[in-house]
C-alpha positions as CSV (number, residue, x, y, z in Angstrom):
1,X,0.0,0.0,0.0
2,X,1.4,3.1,-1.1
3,X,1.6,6.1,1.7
4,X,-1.4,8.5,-0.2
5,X,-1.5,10.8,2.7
6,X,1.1,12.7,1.3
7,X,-1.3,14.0,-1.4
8,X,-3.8,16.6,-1.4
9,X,-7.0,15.5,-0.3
10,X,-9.9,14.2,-2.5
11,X,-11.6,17.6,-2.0
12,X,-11.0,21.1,0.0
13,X,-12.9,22.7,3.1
14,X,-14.0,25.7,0.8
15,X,-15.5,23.1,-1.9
16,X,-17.3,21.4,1.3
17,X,-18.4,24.4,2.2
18,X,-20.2,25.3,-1.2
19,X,-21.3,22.3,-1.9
20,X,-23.3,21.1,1.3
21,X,-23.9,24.0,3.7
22,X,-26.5,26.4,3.7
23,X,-24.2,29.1,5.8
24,X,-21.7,30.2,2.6
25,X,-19.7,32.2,5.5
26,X,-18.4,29.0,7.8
27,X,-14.9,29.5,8.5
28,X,-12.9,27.1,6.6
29,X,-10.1,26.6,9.3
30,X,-13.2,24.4,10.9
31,X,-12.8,22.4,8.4
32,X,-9.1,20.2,8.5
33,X,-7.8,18.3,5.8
34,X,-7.5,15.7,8.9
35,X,-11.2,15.6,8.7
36,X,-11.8,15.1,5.1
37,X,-8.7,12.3,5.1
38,X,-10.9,10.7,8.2
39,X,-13.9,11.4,6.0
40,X,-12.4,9.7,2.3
41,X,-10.8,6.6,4.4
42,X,-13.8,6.0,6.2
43,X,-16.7,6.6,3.6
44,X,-14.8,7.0,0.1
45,X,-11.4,4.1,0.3
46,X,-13.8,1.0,1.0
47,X,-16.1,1.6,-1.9
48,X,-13.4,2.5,-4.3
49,X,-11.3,-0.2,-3.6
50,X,-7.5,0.4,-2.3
51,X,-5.9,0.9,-6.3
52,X,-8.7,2.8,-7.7
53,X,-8.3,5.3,-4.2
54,X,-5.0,5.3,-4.7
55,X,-4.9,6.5,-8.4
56,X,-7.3,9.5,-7.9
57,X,-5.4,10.5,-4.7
58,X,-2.5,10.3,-7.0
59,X,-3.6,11.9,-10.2
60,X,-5.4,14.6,-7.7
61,X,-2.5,15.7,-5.9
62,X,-0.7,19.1,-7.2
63,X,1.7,17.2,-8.9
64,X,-0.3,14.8,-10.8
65,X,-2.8,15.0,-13.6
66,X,-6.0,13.7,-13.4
67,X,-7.0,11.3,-16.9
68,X,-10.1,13.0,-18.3
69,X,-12.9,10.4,-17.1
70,X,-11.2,10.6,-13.5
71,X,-11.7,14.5,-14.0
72,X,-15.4,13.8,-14.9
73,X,-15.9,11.3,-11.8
74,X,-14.2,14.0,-9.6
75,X,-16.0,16.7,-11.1
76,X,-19.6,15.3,-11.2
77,X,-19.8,12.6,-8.6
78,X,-16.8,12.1,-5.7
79,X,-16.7,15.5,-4.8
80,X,-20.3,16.5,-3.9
81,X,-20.4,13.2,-2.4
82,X,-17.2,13.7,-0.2
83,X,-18.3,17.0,0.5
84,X,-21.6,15.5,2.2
85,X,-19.9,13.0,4.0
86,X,-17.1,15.5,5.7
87,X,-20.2,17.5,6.7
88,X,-21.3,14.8,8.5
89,X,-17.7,14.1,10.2
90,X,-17.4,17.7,10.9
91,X,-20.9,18.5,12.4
92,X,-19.4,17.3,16.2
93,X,-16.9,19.9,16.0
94,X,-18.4,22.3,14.5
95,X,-21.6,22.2,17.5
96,X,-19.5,21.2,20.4
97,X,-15.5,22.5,21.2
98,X,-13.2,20.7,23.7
99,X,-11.2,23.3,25.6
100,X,-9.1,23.0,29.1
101,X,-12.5,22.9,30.8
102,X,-14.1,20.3,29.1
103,X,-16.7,19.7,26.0
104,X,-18.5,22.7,25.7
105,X,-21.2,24.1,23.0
106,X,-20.1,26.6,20.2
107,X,-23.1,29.0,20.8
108,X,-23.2,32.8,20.5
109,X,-25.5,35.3,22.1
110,X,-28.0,34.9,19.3
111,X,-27.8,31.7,18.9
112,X,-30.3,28.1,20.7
113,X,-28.6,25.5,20.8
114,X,-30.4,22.5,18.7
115,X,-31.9,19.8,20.6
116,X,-30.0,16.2,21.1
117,X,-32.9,14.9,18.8
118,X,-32.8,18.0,16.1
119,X,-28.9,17.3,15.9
120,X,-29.1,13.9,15.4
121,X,-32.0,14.0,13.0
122,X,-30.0,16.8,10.8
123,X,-26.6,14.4,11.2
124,X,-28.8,11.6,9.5
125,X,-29.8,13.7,7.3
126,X,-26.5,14.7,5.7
127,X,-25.8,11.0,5.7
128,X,-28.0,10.2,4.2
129,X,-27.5,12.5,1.3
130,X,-23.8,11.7,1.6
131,X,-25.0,7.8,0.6
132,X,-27.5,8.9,-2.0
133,X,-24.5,10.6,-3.8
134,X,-22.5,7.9,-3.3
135,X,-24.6,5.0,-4.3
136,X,-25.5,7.3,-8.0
137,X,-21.3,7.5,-8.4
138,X,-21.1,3.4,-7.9
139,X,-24.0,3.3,-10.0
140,X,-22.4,5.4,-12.6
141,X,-19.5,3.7,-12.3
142,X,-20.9,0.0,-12.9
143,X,-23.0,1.1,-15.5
144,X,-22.2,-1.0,-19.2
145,X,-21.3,2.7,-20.9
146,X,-18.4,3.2,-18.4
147,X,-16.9,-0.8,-19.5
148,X,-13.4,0.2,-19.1
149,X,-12.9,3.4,-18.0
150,X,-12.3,2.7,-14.1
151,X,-10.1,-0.7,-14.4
152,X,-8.7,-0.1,-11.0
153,X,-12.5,0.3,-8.9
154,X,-13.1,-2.5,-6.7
155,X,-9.4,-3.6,-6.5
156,X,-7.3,-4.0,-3.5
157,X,-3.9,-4.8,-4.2
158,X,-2.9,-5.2,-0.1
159,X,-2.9,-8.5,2.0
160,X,-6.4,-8.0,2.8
161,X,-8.2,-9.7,-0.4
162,X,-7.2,-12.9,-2.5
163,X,-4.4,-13.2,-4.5
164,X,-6.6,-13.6,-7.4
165,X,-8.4,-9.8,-6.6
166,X,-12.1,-11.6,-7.4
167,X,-14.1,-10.7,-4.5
168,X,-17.5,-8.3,-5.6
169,X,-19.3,-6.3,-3.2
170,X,-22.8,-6.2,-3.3
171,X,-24.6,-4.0,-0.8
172,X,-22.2,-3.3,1.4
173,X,-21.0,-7.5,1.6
174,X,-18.1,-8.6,0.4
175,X,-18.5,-12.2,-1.2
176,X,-15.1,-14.3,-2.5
């Protein structure tokens, strides 16, 4: 497995920021590129498989080039779909800050606080888009008029599949 931390990440907090929330002024520092790594290794790697991850982080980084159906998979699908998903990683931290005196809440003066149900509801909610996007980009993906373009999705070239790289997933479940 090659070390792909090194590269820029899939997408950046100001791309998150247009593309799934509603407050265009949220400070981007809130947003780390540890987050969307956390966010693209735990809802983005899997689904990708470990080579086809590896060659958009790759193509994607400043140095690289991304191939021109990788630019139209980043373009129209990955990226609104990461950008869901590292809302949903980033919602604790944006509602809730830990400081030398504990957790506390980010509220201002003009501010309520949503309720533990509202919160939780509204985090579903944004994964639930997150999935929506990222089921249409598998879909897309899959689909006969792609045959070819993405050799590299659904491989994992590690220790953790057979030799013979045949497993399929199907709904979340890996079968051999």
């Amino acid at each position: 497995m090659a070390n792909v931390r090194q590269y820029d990440t899939l997408v950046t907090a100001s791309e998150v920021i247009s593309n799934s929330f509603t407050n265009q002024a949220t400070d981007t520092s809130l947003i780390s590129d540890n987050i969307i790594t956390i966010a693209e290794l735990a809802h983005i790697k899997f689904e990708l498989g470990l080579d086809f991850y590896e060659e958009l982080k790759t193509q994607n980084d400043s140095t690289g080039t991304l191939s021109a159906d990788n630019t139209t998979l980043m373009t129209h699908f990955l990226k609104p779909c990461l950008c869901w998903f590292v809302r949903f990683e980033v919602m604790n931290d944006l509602t809730f800050n830990t400081t030398s005196s504990g957790v506390v809440s980010n509220i201002d003066e003009f501010s309520v606080i949503a309720t533990p149900e509202q919160f939780n509801m509204m985090k579903q909610d944004t994964f639930r888009k997150a999935k929506i996007l990222l089921d249409d980009m598998i879909a897309y993906i899959e689909h006969e008029d792609q045959s070819g373009k993405y050799p590299l999705f659904g491989t994992d070239g590690d220790s953790s599949m057979p030799d013979t790289d045949n497993a399929t997933k199907l709904g979340g479940i890996i079968f051999y």
